[in-house]
Residue frames as a rotation matrix with the C-alpha (Angstrom) as fourth column:
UNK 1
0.318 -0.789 0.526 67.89
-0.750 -0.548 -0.370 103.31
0.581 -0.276 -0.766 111.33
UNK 2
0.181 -0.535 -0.825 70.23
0.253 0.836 -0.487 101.00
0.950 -0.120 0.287 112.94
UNK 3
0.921 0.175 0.349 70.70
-0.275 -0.344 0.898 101.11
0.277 -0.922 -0.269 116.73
UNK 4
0.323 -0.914 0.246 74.55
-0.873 -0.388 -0.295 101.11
0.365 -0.120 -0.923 118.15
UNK 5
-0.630 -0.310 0.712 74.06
-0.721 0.573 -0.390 98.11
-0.287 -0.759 -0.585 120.40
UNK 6
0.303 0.794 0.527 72.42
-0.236 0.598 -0.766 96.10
-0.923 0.107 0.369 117.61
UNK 7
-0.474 -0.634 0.611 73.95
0.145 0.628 0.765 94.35
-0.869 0.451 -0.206 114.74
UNK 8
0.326 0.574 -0.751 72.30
-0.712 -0.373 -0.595 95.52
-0.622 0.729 0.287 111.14
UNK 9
-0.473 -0.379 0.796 71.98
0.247 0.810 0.533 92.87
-0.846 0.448 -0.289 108.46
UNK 10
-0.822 0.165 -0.545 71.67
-0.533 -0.559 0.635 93.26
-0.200 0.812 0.548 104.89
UNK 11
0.131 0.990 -0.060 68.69
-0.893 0.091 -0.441 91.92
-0.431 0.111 0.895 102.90
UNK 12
0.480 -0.300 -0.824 70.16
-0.542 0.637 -0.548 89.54
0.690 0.710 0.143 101.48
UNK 13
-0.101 -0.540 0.835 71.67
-0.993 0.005 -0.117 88.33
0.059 -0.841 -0.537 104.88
UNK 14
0.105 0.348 0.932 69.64
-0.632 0.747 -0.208 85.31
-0.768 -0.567 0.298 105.35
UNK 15
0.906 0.422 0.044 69.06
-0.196 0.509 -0.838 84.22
-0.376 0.751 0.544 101.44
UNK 16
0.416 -0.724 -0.551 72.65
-0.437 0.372 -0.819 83.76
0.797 0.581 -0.161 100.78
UNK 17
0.499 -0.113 -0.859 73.28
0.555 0.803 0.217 81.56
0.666 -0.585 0.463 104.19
UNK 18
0.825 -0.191 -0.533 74.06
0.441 -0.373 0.816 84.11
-0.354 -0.908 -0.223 107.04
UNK 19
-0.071 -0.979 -0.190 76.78
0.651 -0.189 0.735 86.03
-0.756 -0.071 0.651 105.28
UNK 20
0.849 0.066 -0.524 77.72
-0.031 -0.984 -0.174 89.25
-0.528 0.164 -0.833 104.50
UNK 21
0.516 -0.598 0.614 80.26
0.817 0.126 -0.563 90.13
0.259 0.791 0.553 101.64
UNK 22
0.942 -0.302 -0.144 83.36
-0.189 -0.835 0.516 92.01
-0.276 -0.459 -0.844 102.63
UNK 23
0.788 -0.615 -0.032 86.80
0.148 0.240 -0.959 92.73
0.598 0.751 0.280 102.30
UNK 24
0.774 -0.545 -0.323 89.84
0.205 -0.267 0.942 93.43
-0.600 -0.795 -0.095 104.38
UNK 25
-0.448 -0.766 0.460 91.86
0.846 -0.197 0.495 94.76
-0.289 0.611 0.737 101.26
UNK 26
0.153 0.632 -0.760 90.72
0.472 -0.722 -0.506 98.57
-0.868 -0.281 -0.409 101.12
UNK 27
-0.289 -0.544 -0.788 92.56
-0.409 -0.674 0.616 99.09
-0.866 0.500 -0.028 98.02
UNK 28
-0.973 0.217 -0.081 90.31
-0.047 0.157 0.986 96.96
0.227 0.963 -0.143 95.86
UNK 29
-0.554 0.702 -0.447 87.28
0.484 -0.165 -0.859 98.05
-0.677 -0.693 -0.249 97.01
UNK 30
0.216 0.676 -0.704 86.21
-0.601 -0.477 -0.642 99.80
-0.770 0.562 0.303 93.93
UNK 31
-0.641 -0.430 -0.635 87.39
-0.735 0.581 0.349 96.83
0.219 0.691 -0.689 91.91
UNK 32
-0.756 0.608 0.245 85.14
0.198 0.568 -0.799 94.84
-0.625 -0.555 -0.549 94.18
UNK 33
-0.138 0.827 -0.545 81.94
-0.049 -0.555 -0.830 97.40
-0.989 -0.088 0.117 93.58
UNK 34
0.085 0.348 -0.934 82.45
-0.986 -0.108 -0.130 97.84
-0.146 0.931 0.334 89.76
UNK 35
-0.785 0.093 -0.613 82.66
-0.346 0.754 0.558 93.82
0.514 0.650 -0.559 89.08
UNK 36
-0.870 0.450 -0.203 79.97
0.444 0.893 0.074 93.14
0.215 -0.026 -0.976 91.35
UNK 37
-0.239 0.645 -0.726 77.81
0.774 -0.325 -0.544 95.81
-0.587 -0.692 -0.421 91.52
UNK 38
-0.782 -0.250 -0.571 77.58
-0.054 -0.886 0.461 98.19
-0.621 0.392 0.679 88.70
UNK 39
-0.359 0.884 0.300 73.79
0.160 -0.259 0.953 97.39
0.920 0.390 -0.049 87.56
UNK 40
-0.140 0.678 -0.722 72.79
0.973 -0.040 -0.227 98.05
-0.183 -0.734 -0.654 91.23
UNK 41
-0.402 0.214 0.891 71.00
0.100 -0.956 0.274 101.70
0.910 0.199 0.363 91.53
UNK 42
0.930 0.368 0.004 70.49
0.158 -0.409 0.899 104.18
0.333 -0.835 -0.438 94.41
UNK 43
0.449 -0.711 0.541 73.05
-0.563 -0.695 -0.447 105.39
0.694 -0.104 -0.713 96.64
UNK 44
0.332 -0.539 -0.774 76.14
0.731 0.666 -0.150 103.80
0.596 -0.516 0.615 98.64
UNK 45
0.869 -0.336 0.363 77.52
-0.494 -0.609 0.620 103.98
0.013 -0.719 -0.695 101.73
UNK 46
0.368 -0.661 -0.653 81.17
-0.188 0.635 -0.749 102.72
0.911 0.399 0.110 102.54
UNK 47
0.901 0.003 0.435 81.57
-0.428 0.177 0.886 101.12
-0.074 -0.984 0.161 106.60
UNK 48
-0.399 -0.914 0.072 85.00
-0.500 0.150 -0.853 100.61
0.769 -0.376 -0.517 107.94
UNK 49
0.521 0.854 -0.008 84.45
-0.335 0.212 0.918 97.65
0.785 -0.475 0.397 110.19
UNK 50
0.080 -0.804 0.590 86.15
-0.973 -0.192 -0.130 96.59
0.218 -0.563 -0.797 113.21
UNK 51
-0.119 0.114 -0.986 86.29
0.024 0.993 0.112 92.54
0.993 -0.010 -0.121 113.26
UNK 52
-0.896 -0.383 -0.227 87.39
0.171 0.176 -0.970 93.00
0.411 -0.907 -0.092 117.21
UNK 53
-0.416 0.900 0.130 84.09
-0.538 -0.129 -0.833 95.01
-0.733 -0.416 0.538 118.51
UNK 54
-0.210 0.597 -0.774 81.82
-0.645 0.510 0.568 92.81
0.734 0.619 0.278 116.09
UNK 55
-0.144 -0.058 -0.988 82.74
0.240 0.966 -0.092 89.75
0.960 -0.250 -0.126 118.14
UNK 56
-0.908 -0.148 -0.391 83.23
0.396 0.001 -0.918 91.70
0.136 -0.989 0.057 121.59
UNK 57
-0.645 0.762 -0.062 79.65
-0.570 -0.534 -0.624 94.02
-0.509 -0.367 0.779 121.42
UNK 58
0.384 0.756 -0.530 77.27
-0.857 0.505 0.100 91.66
0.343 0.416 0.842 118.47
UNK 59
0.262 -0.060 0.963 78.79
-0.206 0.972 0.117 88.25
-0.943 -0.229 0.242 119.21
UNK 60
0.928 -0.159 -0.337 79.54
-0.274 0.320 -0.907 88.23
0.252 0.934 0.253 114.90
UNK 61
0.249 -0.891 0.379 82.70
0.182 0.427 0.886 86.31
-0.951 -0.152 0.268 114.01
UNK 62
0.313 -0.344 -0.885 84.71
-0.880 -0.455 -0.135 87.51
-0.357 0.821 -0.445 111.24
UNK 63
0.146 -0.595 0.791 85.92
0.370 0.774 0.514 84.38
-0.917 0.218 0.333 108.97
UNK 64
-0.102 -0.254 -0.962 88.10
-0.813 -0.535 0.228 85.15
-0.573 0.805 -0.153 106.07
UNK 65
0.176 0.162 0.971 87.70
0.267 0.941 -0.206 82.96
-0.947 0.296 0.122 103.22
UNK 66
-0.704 -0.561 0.435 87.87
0.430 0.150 0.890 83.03
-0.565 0.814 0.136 99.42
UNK 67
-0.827 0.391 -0.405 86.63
-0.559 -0.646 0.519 85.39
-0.059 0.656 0.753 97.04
UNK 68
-0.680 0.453 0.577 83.14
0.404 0.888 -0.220 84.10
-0.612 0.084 -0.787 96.35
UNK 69
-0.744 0.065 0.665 80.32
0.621 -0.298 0.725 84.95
0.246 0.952 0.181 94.12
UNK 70
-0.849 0.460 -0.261 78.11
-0.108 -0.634 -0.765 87.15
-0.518 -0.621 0.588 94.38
UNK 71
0.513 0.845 -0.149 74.06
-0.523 0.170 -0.835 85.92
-0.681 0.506 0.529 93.07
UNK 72
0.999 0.051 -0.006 75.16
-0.034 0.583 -0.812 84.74
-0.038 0.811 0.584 89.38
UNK 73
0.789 -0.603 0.122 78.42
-0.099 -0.321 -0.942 86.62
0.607 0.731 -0.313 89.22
UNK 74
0.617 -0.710 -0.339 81.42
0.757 0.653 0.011 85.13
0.214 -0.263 0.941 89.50
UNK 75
0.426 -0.837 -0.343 84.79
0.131 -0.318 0.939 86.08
-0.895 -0.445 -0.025 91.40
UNK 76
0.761 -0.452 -0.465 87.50
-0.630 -0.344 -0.696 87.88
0.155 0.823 -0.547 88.75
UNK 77
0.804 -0.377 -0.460 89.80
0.046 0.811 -0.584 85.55
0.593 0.448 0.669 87.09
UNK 78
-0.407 -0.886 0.222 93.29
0.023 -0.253 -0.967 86.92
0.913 -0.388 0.123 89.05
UNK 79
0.304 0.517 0.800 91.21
-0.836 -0.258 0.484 86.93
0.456 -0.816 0.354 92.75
């Protein structure tokens, strides 16, 4: 369990260089999930995050940047 006043990082947090895959486009969010994520198994959760308290209560900075891949699999062609 994750504590309010403590920042939760995936497993993958560290092995892909301190960074966490998001979006800030809520309407391709299951476009996201099914190109990068449809051999994963087990159950999801979906977090609305708040860039502002990130930075003001964990210290995390939000940078946007370009689609990247995810492990092998590439970003969709039109991204």
């Amino acid at each position: 369990s994750a504590s309010k006043s403590r920042a939760y990082f995936p497993p993958t947090f560290h092995k892909i260089g301190k960074f966490t895959h998001a979006t800030a486009v809520p309407e391709r969010l299951i476009q996201t999930a099914n190109h990068f994520y449809t051999d994963t198994t087990g159950d999801w959760i979906c977090l609305e995050l708040n860039r502002w308290e990130l930075e003001k209560t964990c210290g995390i900075v939000t940078v946007f940047e370009e689609a990247m891949p995810v492990g092998e699999r590439e970003t969709g062609r039109d991204w």
